[in-house]
LOZA-835047 format. One record per residue (C-alpha): y, z, x. Coordinates in Angstrom, 2 decimals, decimal comma. Each point is the difference from the previous one (the first is absolute). Layout:
<recs>
{Y->Y	Z->Z	X->X}
...
</recs>
This chain:
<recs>
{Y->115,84	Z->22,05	X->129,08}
{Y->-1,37	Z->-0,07	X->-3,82}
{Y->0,24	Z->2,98	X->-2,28}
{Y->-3,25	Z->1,56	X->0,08}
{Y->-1,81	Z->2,31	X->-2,96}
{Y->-2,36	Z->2,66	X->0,45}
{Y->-2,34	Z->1,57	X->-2,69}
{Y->-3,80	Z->0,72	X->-0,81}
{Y->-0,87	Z->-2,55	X->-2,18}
{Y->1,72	Z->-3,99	X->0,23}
{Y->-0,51	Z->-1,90	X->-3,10}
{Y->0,33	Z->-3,51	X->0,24}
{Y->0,93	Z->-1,22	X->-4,11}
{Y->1,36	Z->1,53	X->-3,03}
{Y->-2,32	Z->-1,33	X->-2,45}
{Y->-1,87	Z->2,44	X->-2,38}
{Y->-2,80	Z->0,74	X->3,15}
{Y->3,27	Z->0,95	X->2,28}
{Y->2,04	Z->2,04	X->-2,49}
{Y->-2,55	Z->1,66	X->-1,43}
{Y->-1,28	Z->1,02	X->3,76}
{Y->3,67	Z->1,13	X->0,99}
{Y->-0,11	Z->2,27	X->-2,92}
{Y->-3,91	Z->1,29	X->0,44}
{Y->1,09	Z->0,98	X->3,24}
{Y->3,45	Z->1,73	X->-0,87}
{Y->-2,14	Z->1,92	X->-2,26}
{Y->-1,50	Z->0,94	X->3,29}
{Y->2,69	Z->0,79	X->2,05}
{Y->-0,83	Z->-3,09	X->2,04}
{Y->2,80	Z->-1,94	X->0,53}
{Y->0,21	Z->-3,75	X->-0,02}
{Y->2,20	Z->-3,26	X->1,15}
{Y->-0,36	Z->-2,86	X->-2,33}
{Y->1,46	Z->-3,97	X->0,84}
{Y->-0,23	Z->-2,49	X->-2,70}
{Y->1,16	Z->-3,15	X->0,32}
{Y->1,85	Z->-0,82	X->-3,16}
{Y->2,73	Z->1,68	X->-1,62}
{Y->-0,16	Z->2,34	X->-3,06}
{Y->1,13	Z->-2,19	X->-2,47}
{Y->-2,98	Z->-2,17	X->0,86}
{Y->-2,95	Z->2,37	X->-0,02}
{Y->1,52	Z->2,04	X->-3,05}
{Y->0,23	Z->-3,37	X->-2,17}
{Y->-2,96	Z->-1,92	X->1,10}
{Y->-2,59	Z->-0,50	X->-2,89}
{Y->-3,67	Z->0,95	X->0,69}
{Y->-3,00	Z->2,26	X->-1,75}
{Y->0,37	Z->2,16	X->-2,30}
{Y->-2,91	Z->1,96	X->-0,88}
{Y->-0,44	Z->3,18	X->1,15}
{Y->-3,97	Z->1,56	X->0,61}
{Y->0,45	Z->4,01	X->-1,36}
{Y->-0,51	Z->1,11	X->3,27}
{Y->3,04	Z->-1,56	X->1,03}
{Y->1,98	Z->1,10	X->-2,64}
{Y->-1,48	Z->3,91	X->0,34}
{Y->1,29	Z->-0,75	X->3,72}
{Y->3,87	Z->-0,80	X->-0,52}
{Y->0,33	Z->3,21	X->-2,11}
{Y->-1,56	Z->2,46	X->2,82}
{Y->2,38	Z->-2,07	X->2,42}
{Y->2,47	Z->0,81	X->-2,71}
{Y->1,57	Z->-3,16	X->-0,51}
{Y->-1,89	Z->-1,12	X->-2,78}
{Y->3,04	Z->1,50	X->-2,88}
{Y->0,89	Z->-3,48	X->-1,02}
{Y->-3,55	Z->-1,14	X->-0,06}
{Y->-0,69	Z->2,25	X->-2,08}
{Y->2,92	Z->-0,74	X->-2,70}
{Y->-0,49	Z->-4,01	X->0,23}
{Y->-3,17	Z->-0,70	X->1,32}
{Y->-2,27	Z->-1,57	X->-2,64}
{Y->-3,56	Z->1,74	X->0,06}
{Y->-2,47	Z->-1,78	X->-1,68}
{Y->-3,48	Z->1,59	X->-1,20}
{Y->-1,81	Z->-3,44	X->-0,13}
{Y->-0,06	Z->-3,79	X->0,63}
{Y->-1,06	Z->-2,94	X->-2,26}
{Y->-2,05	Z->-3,20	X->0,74}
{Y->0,71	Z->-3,16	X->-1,73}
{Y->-2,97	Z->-2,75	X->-0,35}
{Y->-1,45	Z->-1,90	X->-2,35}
{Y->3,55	Z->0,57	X->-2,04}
{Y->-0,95	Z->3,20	X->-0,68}
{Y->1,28	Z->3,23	X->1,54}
{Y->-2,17	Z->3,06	X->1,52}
{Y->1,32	Z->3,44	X->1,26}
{Y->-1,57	Z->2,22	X->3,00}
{Y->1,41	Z->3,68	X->-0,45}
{Y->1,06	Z->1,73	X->3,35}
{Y->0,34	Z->2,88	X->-1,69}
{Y->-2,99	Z->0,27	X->-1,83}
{Y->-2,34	Z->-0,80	X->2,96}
{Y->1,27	Z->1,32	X->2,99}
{Y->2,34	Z->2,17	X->-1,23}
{Y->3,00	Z->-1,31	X->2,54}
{Y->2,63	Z->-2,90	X->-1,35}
{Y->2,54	Z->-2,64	X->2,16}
{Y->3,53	Z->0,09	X->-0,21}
{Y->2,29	Z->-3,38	X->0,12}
{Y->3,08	Z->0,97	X->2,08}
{Y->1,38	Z->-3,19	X->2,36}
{Y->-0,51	Z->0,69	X->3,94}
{Y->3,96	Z->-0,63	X->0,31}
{Y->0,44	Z->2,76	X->-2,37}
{Y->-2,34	Z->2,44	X->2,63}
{Y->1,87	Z->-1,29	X->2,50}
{Y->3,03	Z->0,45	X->-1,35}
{Y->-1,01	Z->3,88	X->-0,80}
{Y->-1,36	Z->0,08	X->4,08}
{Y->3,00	Z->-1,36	X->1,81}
{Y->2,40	Z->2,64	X->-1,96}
{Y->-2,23	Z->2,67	X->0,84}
{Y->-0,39	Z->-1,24	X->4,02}
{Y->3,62	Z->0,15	X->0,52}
{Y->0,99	Z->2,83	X->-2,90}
{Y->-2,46	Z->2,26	X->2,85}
{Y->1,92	Z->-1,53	X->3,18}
{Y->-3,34	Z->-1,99	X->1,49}
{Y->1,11	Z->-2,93	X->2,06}
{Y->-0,37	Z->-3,16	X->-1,94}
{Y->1,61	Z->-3,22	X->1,13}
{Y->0,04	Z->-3,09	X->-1,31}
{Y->1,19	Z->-3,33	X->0,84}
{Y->-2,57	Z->1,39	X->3,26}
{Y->-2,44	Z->-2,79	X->1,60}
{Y->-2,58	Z->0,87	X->1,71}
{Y->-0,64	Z->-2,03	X->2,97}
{Y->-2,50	Z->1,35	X->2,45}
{Y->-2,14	Z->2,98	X->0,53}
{Y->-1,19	Z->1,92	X->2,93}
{Y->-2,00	Z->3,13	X->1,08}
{Y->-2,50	Z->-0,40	X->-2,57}
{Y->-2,94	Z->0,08	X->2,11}
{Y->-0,39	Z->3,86	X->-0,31}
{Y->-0,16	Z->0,86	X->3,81}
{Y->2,71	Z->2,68	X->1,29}
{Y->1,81	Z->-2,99	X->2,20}
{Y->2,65	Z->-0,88	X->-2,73}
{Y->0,73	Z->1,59	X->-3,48}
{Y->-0,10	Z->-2,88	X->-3,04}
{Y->3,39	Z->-1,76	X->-0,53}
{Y->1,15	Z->-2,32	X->-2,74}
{Y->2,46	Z->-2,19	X->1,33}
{Y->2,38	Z->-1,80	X->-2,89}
{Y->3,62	Z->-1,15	X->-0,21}
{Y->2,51	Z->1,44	X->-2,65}
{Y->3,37	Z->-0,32	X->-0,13}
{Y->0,55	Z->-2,63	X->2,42}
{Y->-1,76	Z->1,97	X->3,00}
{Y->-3,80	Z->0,88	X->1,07}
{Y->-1,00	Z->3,39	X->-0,19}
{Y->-3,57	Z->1,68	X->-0,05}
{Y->-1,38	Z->2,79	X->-1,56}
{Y->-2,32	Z->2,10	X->2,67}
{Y->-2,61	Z->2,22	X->-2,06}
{Y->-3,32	Z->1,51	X->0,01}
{Y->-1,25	Z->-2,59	X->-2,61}
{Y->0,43	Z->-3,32	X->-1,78}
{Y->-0,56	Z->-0,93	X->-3,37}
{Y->-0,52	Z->-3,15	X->-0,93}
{Y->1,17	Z->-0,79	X->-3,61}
{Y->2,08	Z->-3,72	X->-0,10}
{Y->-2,62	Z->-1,73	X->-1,57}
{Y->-2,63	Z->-2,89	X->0,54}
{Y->3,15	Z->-2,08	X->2,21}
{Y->1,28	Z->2,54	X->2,11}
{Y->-0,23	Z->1,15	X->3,57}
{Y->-2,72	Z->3,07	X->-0,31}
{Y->-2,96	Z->-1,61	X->-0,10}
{Y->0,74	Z->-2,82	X->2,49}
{Y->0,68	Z->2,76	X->2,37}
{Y->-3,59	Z->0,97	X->0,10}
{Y->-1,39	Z->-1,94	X->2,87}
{Y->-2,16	Z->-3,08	X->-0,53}
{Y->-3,44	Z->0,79	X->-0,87}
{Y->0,41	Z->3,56	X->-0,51}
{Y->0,34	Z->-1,15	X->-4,01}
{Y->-2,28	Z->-1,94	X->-2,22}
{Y->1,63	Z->-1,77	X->-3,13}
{Y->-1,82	Z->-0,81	X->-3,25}
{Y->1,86	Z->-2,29	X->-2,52}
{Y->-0,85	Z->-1,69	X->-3,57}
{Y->2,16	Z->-2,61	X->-1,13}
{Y->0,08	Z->-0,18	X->-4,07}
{Y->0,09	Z->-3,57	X->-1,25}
{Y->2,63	Z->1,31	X->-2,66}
{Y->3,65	Z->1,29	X->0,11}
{Y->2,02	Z->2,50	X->-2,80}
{Y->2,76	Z->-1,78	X->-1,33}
{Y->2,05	Z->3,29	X->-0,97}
{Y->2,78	Z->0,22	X->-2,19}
{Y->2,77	Z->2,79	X->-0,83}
{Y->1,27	Z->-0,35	X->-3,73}
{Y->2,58	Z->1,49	X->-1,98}
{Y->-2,42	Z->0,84	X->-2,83}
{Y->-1,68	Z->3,34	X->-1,15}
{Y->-3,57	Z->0,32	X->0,93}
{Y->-1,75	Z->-1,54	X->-2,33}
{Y->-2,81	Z->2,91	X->0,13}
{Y->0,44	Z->3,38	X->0,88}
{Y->-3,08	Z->-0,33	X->2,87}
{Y->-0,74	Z->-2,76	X->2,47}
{Y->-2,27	Z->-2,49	X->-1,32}
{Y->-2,01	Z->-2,56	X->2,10}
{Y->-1,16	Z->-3,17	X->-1,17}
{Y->-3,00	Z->-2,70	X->1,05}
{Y->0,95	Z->-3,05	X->-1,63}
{Y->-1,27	Z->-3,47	X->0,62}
{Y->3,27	Z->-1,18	X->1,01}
{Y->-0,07	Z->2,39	X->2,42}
{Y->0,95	Z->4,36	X->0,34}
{Y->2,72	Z->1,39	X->-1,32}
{Y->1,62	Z->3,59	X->0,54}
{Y->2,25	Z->2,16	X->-2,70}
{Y->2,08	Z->2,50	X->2,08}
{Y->3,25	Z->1,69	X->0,05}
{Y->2,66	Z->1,57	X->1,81}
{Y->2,25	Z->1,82	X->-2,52}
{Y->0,07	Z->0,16	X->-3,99}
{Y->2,22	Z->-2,84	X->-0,07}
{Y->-1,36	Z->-1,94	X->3,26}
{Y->-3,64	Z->-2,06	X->-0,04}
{Y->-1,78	Z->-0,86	X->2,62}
{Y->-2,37	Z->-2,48	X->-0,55}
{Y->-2,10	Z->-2,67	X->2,25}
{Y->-2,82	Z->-3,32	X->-0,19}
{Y->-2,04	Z->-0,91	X->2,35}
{Y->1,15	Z->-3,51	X->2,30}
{Y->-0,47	Z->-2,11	X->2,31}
{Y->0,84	Z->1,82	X->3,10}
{Y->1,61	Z->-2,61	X->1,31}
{Y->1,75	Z->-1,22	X->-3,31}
{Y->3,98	Z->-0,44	X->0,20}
{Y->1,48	Z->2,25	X->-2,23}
{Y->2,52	Z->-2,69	X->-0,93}
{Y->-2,66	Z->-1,24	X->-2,04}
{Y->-0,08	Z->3,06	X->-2,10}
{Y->3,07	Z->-0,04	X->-2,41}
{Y->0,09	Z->2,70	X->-2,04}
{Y->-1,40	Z->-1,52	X->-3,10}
{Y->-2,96	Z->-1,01	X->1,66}
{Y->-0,34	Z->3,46	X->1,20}
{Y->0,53	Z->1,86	X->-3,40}
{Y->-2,36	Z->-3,04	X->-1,49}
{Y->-3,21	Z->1,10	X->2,16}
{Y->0,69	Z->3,67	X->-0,19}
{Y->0,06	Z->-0,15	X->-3,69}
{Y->-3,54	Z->-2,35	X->0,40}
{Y->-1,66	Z->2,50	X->2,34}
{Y->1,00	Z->3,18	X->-1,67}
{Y->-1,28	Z->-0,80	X->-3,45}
{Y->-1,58	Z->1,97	X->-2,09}
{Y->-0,23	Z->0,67	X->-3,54}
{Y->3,18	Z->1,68	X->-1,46}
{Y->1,41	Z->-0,19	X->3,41}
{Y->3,98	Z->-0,66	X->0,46}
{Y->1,53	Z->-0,79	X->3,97}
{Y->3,65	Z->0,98	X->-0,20}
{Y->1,87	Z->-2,49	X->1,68}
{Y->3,19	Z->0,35	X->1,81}
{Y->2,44	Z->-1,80	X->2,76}
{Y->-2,06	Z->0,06	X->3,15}
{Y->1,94	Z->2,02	X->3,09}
{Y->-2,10	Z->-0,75	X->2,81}
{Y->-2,84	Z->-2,35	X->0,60}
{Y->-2,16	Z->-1,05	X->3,22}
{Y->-3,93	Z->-1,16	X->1,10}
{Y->-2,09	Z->2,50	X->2,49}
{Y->-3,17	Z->-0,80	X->1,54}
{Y->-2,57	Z->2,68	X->0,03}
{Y->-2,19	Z->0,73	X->3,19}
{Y->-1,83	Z->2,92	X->0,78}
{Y->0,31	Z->1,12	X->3,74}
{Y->-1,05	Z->3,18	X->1,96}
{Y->0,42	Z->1,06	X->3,71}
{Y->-2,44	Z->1,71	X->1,85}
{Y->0,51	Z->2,88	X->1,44}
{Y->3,22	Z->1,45	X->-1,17}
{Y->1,21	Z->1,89	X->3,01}
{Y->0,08	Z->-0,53	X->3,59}
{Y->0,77	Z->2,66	X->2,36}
{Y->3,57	Z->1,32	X->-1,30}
{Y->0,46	Z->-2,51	X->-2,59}
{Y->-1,12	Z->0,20	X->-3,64}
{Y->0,03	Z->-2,80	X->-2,56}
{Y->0,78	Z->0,60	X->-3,91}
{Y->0,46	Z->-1,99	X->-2,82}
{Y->0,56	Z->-3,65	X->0,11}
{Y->-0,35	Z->0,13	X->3,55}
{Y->-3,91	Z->0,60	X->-0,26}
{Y->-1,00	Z->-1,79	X->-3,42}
{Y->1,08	Z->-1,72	X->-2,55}
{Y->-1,61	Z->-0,25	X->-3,39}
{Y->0,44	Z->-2,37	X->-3,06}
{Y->2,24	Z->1,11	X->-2,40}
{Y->-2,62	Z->0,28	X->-2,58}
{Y->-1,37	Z->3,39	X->0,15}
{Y->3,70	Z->1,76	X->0,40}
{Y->-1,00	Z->1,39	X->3,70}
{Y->2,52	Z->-0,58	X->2,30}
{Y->2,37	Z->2,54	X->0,19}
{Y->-2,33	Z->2,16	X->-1,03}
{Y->-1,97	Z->-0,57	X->3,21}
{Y->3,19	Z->0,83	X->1,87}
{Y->0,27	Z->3,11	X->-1,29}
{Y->-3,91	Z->0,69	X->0,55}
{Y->0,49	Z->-0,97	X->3,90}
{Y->2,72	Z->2,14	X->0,43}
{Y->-1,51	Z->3,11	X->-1,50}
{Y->-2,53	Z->-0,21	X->2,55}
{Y->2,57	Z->-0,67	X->3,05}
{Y->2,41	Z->2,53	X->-0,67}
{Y->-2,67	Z->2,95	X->-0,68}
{Y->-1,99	Z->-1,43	X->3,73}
{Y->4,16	Z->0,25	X->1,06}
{Y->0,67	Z->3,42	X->-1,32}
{Y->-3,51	Z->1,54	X->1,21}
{Y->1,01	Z->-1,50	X->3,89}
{Y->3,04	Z->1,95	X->-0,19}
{Y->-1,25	Z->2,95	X->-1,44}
{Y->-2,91	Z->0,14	X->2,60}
{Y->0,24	Z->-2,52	X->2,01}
{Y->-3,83	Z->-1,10	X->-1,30}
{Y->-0,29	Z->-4,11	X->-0,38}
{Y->-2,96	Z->0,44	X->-2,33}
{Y->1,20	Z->-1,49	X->-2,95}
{Y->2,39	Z->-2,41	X->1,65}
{Y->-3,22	Z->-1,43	X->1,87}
{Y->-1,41	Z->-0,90	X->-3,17}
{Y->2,88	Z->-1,42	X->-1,78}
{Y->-0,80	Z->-3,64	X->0,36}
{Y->-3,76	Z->0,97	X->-1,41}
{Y->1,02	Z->2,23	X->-2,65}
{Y->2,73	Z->-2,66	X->-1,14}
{Y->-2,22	Z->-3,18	X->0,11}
{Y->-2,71	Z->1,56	X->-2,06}
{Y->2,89	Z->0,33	X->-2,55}
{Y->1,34	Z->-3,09	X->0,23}
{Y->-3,59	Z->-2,14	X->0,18}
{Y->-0,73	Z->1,49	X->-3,57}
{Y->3,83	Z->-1,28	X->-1,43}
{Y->-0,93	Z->-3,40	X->1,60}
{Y->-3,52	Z->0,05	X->-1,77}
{Y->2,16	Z->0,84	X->-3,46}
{Y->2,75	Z->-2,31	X->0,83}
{Y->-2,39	Z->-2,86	X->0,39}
{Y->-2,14	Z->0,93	X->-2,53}
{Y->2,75	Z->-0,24	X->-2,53}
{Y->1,49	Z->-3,01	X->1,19}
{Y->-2,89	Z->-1,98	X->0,11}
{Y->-1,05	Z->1,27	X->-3,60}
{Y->3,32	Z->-0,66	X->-1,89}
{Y->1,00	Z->-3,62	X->1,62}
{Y->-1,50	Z->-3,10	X->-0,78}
{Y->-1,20	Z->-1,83	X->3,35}
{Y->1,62	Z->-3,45	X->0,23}
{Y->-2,01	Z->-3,29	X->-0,74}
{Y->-3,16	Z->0,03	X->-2,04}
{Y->-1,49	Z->3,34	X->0,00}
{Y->-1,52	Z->0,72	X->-3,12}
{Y->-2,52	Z->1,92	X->0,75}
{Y->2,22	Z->2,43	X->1,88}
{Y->2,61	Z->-0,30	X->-3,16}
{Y->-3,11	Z->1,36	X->-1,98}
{Y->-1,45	Z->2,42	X->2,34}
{Y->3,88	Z->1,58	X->-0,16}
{Y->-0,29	Z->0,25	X->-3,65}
{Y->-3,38	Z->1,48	X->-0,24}
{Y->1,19	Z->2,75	X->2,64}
{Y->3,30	Z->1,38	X->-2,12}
{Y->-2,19	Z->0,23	X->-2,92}
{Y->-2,49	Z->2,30	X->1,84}
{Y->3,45	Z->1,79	X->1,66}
{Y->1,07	Z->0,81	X->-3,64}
{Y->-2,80	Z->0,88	X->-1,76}
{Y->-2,01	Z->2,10	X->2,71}
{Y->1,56	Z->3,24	X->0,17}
{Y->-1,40	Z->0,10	X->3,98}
{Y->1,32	Z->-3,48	X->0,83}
{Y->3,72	Z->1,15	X->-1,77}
{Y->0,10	Z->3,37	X->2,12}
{Y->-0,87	Z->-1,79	X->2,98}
{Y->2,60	Z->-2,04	X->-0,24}
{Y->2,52	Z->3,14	X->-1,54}
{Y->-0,42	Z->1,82	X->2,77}
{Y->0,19	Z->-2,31	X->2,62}
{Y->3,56	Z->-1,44	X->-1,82}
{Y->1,16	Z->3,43	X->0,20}
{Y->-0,73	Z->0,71	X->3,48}
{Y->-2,71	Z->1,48	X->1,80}
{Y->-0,18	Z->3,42	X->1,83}
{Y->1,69	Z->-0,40	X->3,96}
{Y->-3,32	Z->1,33	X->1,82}
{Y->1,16	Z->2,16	X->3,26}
{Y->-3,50	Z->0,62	X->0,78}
</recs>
């Protein structure tokens, strides 16, 4: 017979929306099971965002694992725009009063996973999930998540399930068919990111609209850049030697008295960007966060940052259920979490579509782009629009 959990809440994922739920709802006194299906090594090492909205940041220190975020992470009070080889600044500080911080997801993993097992909450890895049951909400069966670890099939029986492993895993197939409506954009351009061994070549991230195409300036450490172009999505990265690579970087980040720091590249790959959100988020037992229910173009810095937003709202429906037993805000998760997410999509793809040139002739759009920045920059409206939409806007409970 296979081993078999109990607990309130399963969690299927330990991905920033699944360890920052697990902790949400320690905080709680709720306790949690989560399965995720690669080892630690993996999810501690893998390289993804790194910008951090304020309200994520204000988050990890009230969870009280935000110590080491606060001694490395990188908070910047600003961004730049290149075009036209000329650089242009929008001040966070100055117009909304909030800023961003640049601190790698591994790293918040990293701080998560020692605080999930430094408290004793059951986290296993190397833990697929491969079916789940019960979801329906009716009193016939309680919700099960049935995966294999360690060679044998076991299930974890709880009250609810969490669904946080991402656009390709098995939460939001479980919803049955037609209960879900998917919406999807498919960019005609990929990132073509690069991890170098060379100091930052500007102490804020700077983003470029060139006509060779965009261009990013980010970083991970002091001594690490992170830097991308803009591709064809379906490009071989084989035909990207480094040289090339440094060559267009230093051609769309130009500017006058402008140096790019240059360095032995660590890591290098192509990613095609596509928006996608799900529709509703929850059905019966079963709540989707994260990845799971949208993905957004890396452009406007959102995605973890929507995690964290999705879970906010599902672990204070979770702890007012088991306080009172009352399903109020719970019943309005999926509503309360798209209007969220709808307005990071409209930001996302505003941004994207603004800062990369459109493939074949286009000149009128190439123009229009131009015209646009130079009314972002020099309208003090158009610049806090954009601030405080960069820096995150307010999670609306109502």
């Amino acid at each position: 017979m296979s081993e078999t959990l109990r607990t309130q809440v399963g969690i299927i994922g330990a991905g920033p929306a699944g360890l920052f739920l697990a902790r949400l709802l320690h905080l709680n006194g709720i306790e949690s099971v989560i399965v995720e299906t690669h080892t630690r090594q993996y999810i501690e090492s893998r390289v993804r965002a790194g910008v951090l909205e304020q309200g994520t940041v204000d988050l990890m220190a009230e969870m009280g694992v935000g110590d080491r975020l606060k001694r490395e992470g990188m908070a910047h009070e600003g961004v730049g725009f290149c075009f036209n080889r000329r650089r242009h600044r929008i001040n966070f500080k100055e117009l909304t009063g909030r800023s961003i911080t640049v601190y790698a997801q591994h790293e918040v993993i990293i701080d998560l996973v020692a605080s999930r097992l430094a408290s004793g909450g059951p986290l296993l890895f190397e833990a697929e999930a491969m079916k789940l049951e019960g979801l329906d909400g009716t009193a016939k069966s309680k919700p099960a998540i049935h995966f294999r670890h360690q060679g044998e099939e076991k299930q974890v029986v709880c009250d609810f399930v969490a669904g946080c492993d991402g656009f390709h895993g098995i939460a939001r197939a479980a919803v049955p068919a037609g209960m879900l409506k998917a919406y999807t954009r498919i960019y005609p351009f990929g990132w073509l990111g690069i991890l170098a061994a060379a100091p930052p070549s500007n102490n804020e991230l700077i983003y470029a609209n060139h006509e060779s195409g965009f261009a990013l300036l980010s970083m991970r450490t002091p001594e690490i850049s992170r830097l991308y172009i803009q591709v064809d999505p379906d490009d071989d990265i084989a035909n990207w030697p480094d040289d090339r690579i440094w060559e267009q970087l230093r051609r769309r980040l130009a500017f006058d008295g402008f140096k790019l720091n240059e360095g032995p590249v660590l890591q290098k790959g192509i990613t095609p960007m596509r928006s996608f959100m799900a529709e509703p988020m929850q059905w019966g037992r079963l709540f989707l966060a994260g990845d799971s229910a949208h993905i957004v173009p890396p452009t406007g810095a959102k995605g973890l940052n929507l995690a964290v937003a999705d879970v906010q709202v599902l672990s204070r429906g979770l702890a007012e259920y088991y306080a009172s037993r009352k399903t109020d805000l719970l019943d309005r998760y999926s509503d309360i979490c798209l209007r969220h997410a709808w307005n990071a999509q409209r930001f996302s793809w505003w941004l994207t579509q603004l800062l990369h040139r459109p493939p074949g002739d286009a000149d009128f759009d190439c123009r229009r782009q131009v015209a646009e920045l130079e009314y972002m920059v020099q309208s003090r409206a158009a610049s806090m629009a954009f601030a405080e939409n960069y820096v995150g806007l307010p999670l609306r409970m109502d």
